[in-house]
C-alpha positions as CSV (number, residue, x, y, z in Angstrom):
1,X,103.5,24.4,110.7
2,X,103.6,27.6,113.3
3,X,107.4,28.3,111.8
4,X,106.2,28.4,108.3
5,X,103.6,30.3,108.7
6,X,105.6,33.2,110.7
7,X,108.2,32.6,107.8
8,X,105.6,33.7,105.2
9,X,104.2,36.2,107.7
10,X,107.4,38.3,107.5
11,X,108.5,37.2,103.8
12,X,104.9,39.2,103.1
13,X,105.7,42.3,105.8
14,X,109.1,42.6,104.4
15,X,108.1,42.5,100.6
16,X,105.0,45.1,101.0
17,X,108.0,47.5,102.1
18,X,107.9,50.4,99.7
19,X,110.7,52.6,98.1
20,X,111.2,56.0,99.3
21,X,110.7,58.1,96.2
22,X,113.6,60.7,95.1
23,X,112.5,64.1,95.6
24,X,114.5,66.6,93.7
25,X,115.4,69.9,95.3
26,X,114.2,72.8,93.6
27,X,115.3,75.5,95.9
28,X,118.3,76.6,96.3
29,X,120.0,79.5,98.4
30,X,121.5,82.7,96.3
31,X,123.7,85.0,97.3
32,X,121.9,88.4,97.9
33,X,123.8,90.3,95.0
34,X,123.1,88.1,92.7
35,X,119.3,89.3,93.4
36,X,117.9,92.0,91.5
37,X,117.4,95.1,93.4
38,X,113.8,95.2,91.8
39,X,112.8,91.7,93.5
40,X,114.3,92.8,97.2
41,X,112.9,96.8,97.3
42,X,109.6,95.3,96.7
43,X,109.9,92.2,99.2
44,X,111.3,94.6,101.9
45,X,109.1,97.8,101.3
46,X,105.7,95.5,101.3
47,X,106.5,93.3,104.1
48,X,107.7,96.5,105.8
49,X,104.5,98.1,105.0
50,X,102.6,95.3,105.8
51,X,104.1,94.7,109.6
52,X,104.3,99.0,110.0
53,X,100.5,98.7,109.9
54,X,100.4,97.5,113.3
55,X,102.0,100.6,114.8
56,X,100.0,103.2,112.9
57,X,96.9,101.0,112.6
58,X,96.5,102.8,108.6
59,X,97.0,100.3,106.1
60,X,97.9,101.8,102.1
61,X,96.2,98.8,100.5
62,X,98.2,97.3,97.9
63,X,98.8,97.7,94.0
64,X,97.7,95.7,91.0
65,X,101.7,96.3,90.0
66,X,102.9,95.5,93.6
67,X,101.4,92.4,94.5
68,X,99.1,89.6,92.6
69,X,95.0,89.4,92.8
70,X,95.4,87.0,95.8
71,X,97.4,88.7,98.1
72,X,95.6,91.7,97.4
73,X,92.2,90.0,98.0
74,X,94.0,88.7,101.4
75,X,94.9,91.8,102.8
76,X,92.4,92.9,104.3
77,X,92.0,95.9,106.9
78,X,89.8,93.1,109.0
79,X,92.3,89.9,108.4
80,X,95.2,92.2,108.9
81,X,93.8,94.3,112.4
82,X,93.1,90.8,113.7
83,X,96.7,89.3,113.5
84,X,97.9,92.6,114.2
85,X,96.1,92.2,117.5
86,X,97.8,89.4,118.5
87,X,100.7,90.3,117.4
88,X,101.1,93.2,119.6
89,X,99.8,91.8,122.7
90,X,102.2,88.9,122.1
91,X,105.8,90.8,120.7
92,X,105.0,94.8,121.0
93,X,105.4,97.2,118.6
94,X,107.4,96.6,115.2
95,X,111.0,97.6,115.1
96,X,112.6,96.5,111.6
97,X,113.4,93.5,109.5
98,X,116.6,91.8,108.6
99,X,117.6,90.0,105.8
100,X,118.0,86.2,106.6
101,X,118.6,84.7,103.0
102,X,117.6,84.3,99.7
103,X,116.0,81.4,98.2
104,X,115.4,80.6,94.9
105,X,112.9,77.9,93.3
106,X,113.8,77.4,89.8
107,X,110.7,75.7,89.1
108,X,108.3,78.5,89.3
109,X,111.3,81.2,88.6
110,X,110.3,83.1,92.3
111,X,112.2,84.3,94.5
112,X,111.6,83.6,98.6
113,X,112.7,86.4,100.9
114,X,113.2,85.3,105.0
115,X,113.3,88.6,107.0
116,X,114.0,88.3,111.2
117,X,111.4,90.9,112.5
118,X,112.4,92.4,115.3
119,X,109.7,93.8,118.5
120,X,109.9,95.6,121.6
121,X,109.6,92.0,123.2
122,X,112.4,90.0,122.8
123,X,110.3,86.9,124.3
124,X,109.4,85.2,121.3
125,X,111.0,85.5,117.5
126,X,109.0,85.8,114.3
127,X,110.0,85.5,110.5
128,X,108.2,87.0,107.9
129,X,108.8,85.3,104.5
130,X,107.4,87.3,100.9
131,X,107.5,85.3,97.5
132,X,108.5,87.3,94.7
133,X,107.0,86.2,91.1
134,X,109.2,86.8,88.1
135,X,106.8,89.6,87.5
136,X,108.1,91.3,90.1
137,X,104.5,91.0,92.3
138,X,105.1,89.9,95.8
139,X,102.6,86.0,95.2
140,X,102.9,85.4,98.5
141,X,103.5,87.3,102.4
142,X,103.3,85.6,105.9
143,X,104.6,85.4,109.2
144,X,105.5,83.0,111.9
145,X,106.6,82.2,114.9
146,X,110.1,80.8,115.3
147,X,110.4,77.9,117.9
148,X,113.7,78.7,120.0
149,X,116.3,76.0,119.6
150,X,117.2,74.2,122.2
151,X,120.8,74.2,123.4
């Protein structure tokens, strides 16, 4: 009686297992030329402008034609002083940017720009990533920290 009921015990188990569902990728990586050169000046010169504002501490806010309502309503002297902040104390002062890769979601139609930012510290790396809309408005701007890969 024990064995059948472990036999229906794992008959059940193995029945409730469920399906993994099929995820299609949207996203894809381009090649950089085949980008417009509308789409990366304005990634590059906001997210520039954005991570320069921690050296000079003067922030030009941005543009109804540069960036959408939300980003806008983000950026913030407060919000952007704070990270800036940490930022410093953490990397140092704001060298450049370099172009990781280019992705693009054909869903939405936008375009997702990776920069490498580079600091005075070389302790710790951090990525800035800027969505570009097929309005040419930068939807979307953050940064974060890279864990290092181990070896």
């Amino acid at each position: 009686m024990k064995r059948i009921l472990i036999l229906f015990c794992l008959i059940f188990l193995f029945s409730c297992k469920s399906k993994k569902a099929v995820i299609e990728k949207s996203i894809v990586i381009v090649n950089v030329s085949d980008v417009e050169a509308v789409k990366k000046n304005r990634a590059y010169d906001l997210g520039h402008r954005l991570l320069e504002t921690c050296n000079t501490s003067r922030f030009k806010p941005f543009t109804n034609e540069e960036a959408t309502e939300k980003v806008i309503q983000n950026a913030t002297i407060e919000r952007i002083s704070a990270t800036c902040k940490k930022i410093n104390i953490r990397n140092g002062r704001f060298l450049s940017l370099n172009l990781i890769d280019v992705m693009h979601d054909e869903i939405n139609n936008q375009y997702i720009f990776r920069y490498n930012i580079n600091y005075e510290k070389k302790y710790f790396k951090r990525e800035l990533t800027v969505v570009v809309d097929p309005d040419n408005k930068v939807s979307a701007i953050s940064t974060k920290e890279v864990k290092p890969k181990p070896l």
